[in-house]
N, C-alpha and C positions, 0 to 999 in steps of 0.2 A: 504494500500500500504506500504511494507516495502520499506528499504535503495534500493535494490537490484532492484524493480521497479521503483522507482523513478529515479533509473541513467539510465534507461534503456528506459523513458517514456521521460526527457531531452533528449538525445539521438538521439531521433529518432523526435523530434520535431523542428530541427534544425541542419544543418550541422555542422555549428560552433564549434556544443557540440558531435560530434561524437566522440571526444576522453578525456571527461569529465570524472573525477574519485573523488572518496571521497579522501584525503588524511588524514583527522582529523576533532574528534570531539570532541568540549572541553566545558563541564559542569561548570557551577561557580553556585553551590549549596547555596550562601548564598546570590546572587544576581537573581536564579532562571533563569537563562537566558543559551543559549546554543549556539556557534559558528560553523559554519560549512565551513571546508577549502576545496574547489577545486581546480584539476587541469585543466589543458587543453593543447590543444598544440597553441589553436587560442586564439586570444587575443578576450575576452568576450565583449560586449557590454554592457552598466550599463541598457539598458533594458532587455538583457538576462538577466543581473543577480539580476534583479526585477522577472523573471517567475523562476529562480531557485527560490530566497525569498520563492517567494509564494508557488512552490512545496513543499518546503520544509515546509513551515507550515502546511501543510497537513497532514507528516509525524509525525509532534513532538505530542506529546502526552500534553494535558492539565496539565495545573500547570507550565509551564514555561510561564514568563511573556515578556522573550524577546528572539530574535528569529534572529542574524545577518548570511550573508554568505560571505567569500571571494573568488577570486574565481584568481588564479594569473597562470599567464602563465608560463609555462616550459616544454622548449624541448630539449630532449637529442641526442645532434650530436655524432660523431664519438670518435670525442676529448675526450670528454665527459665520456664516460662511461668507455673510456678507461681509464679514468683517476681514474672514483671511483671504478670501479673493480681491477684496481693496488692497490690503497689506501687499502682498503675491505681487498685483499688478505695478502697483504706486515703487515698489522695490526692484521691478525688472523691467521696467517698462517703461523706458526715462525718455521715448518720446514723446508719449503718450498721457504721464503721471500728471501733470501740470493742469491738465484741464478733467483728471476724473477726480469724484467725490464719493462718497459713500450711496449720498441719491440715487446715482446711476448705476448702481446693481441693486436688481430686485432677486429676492430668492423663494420658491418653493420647498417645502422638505417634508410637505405630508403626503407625497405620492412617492413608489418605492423606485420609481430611478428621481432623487433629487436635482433638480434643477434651478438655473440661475441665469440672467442677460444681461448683459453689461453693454447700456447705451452710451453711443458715444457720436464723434463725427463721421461722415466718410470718408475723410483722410487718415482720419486714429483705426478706425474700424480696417483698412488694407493693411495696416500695419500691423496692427493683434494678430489678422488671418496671416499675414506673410510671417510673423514669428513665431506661429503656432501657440501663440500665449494664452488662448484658453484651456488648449490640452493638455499644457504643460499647469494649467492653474486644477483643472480637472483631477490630474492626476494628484496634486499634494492634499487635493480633499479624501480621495480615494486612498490617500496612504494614513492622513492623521484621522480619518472617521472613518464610522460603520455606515454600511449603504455603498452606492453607487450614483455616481454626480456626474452631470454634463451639463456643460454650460455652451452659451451661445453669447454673439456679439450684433447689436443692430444699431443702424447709424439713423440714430432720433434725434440726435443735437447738429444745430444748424453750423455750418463749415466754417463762418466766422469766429467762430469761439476755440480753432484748432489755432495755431501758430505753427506754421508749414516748414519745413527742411531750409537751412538756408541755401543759397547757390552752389557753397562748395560743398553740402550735404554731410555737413555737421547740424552736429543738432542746438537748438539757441536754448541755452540755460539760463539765460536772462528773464525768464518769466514767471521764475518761482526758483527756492532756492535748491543748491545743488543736496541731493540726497545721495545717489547714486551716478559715479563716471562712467563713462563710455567714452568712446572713441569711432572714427570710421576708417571702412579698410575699404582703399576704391579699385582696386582687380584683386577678383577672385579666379581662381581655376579649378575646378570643381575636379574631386577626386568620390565622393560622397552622395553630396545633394547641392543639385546646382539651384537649389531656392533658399539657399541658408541666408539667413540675413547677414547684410556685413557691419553690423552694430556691433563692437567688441566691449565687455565690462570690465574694467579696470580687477586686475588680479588681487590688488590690493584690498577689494570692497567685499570678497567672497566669503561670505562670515557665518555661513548657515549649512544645514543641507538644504537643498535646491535642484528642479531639475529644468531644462533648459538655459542653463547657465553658457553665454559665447565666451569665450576667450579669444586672442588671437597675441601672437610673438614670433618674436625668431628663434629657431630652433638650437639648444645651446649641446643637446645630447639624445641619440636616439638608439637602443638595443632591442634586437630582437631575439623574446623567448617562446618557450614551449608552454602549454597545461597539461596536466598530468595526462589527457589522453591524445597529446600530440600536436593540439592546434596553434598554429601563430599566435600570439598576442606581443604589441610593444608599450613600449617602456619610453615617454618621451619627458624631456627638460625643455620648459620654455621660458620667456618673460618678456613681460610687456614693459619692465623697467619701471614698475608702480609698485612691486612687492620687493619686504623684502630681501627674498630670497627666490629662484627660479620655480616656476609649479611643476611638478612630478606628476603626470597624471599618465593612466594605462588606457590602451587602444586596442580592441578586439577583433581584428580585421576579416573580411568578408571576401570569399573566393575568388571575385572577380576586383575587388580590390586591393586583394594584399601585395600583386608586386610594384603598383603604383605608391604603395606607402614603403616599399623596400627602397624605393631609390628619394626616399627624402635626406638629407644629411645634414649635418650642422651650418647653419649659416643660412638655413630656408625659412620661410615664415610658415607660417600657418594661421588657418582660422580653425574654430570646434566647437562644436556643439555638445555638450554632456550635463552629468549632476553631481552635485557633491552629497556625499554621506559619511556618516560619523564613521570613523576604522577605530583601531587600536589605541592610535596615538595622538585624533583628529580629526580633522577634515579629508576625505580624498574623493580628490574627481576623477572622473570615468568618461573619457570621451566615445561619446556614440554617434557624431559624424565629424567627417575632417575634410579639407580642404587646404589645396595650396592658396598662398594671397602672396601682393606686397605689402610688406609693412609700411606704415607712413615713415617718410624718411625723415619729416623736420616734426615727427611727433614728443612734443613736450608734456607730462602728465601734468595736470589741472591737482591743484594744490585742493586738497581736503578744504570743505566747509566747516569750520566749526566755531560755536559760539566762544565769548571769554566770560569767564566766571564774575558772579555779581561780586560788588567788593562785600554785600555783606550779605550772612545765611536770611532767604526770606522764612521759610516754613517751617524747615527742619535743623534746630541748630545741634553740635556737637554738645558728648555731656563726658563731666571727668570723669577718671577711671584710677581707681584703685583698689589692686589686691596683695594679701600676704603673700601670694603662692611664687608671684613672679620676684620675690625676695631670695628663692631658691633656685631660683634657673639659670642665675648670674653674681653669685652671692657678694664677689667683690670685683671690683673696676678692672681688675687686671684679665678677670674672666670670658671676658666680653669679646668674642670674636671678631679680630679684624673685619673680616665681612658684614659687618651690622655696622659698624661705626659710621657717622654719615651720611645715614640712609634712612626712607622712611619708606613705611608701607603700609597699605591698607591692604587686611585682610577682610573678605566680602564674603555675604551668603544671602541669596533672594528665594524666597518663598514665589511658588507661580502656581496659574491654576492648569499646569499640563503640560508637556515637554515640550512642545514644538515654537518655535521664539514669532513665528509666523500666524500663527493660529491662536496660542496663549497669553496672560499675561500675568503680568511681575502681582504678586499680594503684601509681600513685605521685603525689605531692605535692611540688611544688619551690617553692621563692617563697626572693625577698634583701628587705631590705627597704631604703628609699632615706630617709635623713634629713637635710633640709638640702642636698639633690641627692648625696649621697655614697650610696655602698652600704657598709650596716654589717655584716650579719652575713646567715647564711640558715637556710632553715627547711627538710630535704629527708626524706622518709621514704616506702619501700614501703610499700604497702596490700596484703592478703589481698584479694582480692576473691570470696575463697569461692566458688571454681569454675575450671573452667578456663580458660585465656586460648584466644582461638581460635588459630589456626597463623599467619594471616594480622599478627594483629597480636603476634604474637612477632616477625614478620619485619621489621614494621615499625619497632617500640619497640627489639627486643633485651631484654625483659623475659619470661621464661620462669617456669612454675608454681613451678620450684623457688627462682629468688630473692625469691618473694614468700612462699612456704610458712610461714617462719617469722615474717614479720612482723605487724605488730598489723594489727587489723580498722578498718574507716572507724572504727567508731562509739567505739573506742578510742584516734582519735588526731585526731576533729576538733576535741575541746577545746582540746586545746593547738593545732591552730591558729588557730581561733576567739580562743584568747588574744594569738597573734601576731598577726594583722590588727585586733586591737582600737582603735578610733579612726584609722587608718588611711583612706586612698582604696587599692580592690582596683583593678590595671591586669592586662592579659592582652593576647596577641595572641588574635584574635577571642574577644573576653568574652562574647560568648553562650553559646559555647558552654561556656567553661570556667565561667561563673556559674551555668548551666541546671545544671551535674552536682553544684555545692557547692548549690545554693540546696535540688535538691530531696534530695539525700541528706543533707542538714543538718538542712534542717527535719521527717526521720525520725526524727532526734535530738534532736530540739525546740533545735537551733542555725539562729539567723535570720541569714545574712547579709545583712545589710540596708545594708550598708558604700557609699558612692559610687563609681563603677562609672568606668574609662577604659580604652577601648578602642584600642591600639594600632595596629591595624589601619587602621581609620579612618584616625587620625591622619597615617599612613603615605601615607594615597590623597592626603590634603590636603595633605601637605609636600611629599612625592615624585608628581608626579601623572605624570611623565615614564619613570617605571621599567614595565617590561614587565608586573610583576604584583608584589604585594605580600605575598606569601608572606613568613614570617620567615628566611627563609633568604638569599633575595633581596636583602629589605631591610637584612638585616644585611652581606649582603657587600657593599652601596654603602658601608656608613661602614668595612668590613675587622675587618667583629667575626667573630672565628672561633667555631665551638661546634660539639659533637653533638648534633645533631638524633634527636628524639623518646625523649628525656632528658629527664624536668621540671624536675632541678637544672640543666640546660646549658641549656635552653630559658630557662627563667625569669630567670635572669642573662644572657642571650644579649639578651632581651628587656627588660629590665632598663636595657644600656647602650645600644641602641636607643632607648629611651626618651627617656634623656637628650640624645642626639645628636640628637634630634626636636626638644627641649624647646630646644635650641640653635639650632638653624638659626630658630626661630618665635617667640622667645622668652615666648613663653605655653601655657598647659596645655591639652590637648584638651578637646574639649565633654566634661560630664562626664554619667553617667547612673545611674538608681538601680534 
């Protein structure tokens, strides 16, 4: 029985699961065990989710030792999708962002294929259908909800209201402020799909998973490997000189085009089309069509928008911080690791109502900030996240509609933190994902965190490689740090003196990342 039978044998073995979907499978190779995330739109029973268990061990193949599933609810209202298909669009779609609003998608979702229209001009409307941007919006509902969605594009708003290409077919950012860079590539040579758009997004802004994501660079290394059952795939290096460092992303090539992608070499451009999703260690994108281009030759990247901090906190002000504990972590001045000296850091942990930084949003904000290896004071506030929290992760957090009811909205209190992480290194236990939710609901606000990035996590694997798993909870009970969990104020200060006890046992700072 593969995946495909098994969802379909659940299924049919219970109503509950009629609208049960895989959402993620995540392998941990060194502990041999494999998780398995479902969705649904009904809330599971824990003895359903002992017969999924059991189906699913059916499925897995020998040689894994363990075998867990979750299985969490989510349903996508009206509100809802209209929210992450505005997000979706408004973040990929930077010809187009400027003149859509939330008005102009309506959505359906009491009929079982979900659907949604996104009016717009005749000029914006050729351009969604030339970059396939509602399949590509289709799909992210398809992947973060239960159900099946398709959406459509109709040109109801009058042509005046579009702001058109300019001559040299650059696009004019002068009509709202910059969110998202791109670029134009004006010869293409098609290896792929000769209707690829030549709209390329700056490598530097790619902050999410995503799919129809373009790129486009010069080619700085390219290797050709095998899969285990023989077939081509490559391994390319590029950069649009916006990142910073070259993007590594894998190409699957197709029979009638792999010896055209054999003779690319270093020193060729390219365009692509692909997605990014979470790996091991991050982000990694996956190109699934390519093309040869020129790169622009007097191409200069367009400096990041971003706002400057108020001189003073409006909403959320910082509060002191004092404990005995951190009297033993450093007991005298001479203890104090070179690598701390000098430096400051805000350690962060946000509350949200669901993973997806496109779909979800932020419920609270915690961060202390660490100066000279001491913790000085901390930064903790609820977010509105203007909607409701689902059931699930009320249960989780302990964070209920009505204690966030009254509090300020993101876009109301990311200045003042934007002011507190200022010149700072931002740290988090797993900072993908806490970075993916500030990065992109920041940059809605035209706030760029652009701060240096340390991953706790990590660091955790490399110091402690002997601990069972490195969950924050885990690892904080190796050094005897107490805290409540799924608290951003207890998280972040939890994570915080973690930190330091890392920075102790190694006496140097983790790799850092941007």
């Amino acid at each position: 029985m593969d995946i495909k039978q098994l969802l379909e044998s659940l299924r049919a073995s219970d109503e509950t699961l009629e609208t049960l979907k895989l959402a993620d499978v995540v392998i941990d190779k060194r502990r041999r065990s494999v998780h398995f995330s479902f969705l649904c739109e009904k809330t599971v029973s824990e003895a359903l989710q002992e017969r999924i268990l059991h189906a699913v061990n059916e499925v897995v193949p020998d040689g894994f030792l363990g075998v867990t599933v979750g299985v969490e609810k989510r349903v996508a209202d009206n509100d809802l999708v209209v929210h992450t298909v505005y997000n979706y669009l408004k973040t990929t779609q930077n010809a187009v962002s400027f003149e859509l609003s939330k008005q102009d998608i309506a959505a359906d979702t009491s009929t079982p294929v979900k659907r949604y229209v996104v009016s717009v001009s005749p000029t914006a409307k050729k351009l969604l259908e030339k970059s396939n941007a509602i399949a590509s919006a289709d799909a992210l509902l398809n992947r973060t909800f239960c159900g099946t969605f398709q959406g459509s594009v109709v040109a109801e708003k009058p042509e005046e209201n579009f702001v058109p290409l300019a001559e040299n077919n650059t696009v004019n950012f002068r009509v709202a402020p910059v969110r998202v860079r791109s670029f134009y590539v004006n010869e293409v040579f098609p290896i792929d799909d000769k209707k690829m758009v030549q709209t390329a997004l700056y490598m530097e802004d790619a902050l999410m998973e995503m799919e129809g994501v373009v790129h486009a660079g010069v080619v700085l290394s390219v290797s050709e490997k095998e899969t285990k059952n023989g077939k081509p795939y490559f391994v390319f290096e590029y950069t649009d000189r916006t990142a910073a460092k070259p993007l590594r992303a894998f190409y699957f090539s197709k029979k009638g085009t792999v010896e055209k992608v054999r003779k690319i070499k270093e020193g060729d451009a390219i365009i692509t089309s692909g997605k990014y999703e979470n790996g091991g260690s991050g982000l990694r994108y996956t190109i699934q069509k390519l093309n040869l281009c020129t790169f622009p030759p007097d191409f200069k990247p367009m400096a990041k928008e971003k706002r400057q901090p108020a001189p003073e906190y409006c909403l959320v002000h910082p509060t002191g911080f004092h404990s005995t504990r951190q009297k033993a972590l450093f007991d005298v001045e001479e203890n104090l690791p070179e690598c701390l000296k000098g430096k400051t850091f805000v350690v962060f942990d946000l509350e949200t109502t669901g993973t997806t930084p496109t779909a979800d949003m932020i419920t609270e904000i915690g961060a202390v900030r660490i100066v000279d290896g001491k913790i000085t004071d901390l930064f903790s506030t609820f977010v509105n996240p203007e909607r409701p929290i689902p059931t699930k992760i009320v249960e989780l957090t302990g964070i209920t509609d009505e204690m966030v009811a009254d509090a300020p909205k993101f876009s109301e209190v990311v200045g003042d933190f934007y002011k507190y992480v200022e010149g700072a290194i931002m740290v988090a236990h797993n900072a993908p994902f806490d970075m993916s939710f500030m990065r992109f609901h920041g940059r809605n606000c035209e706030y760029m965190f652009d701060n240096v990035v340390m991953d706790t996590l990590d660091f955790s694997r490399e110091v402690l490689p002997h601990l069972a798993n490195h969950k924050l909870n885990t690892v904080c009970a190796h050094f005897g740090i107490e805290f409540q969990h799924h608290r951003a104020c207890y998280d972040a200060l939890a994570t915080a003196e973690m930190f330091l006890e890392l920075i102790k046992l190694q006496k140097r700072l983790p790799n850092a990342k941007k």
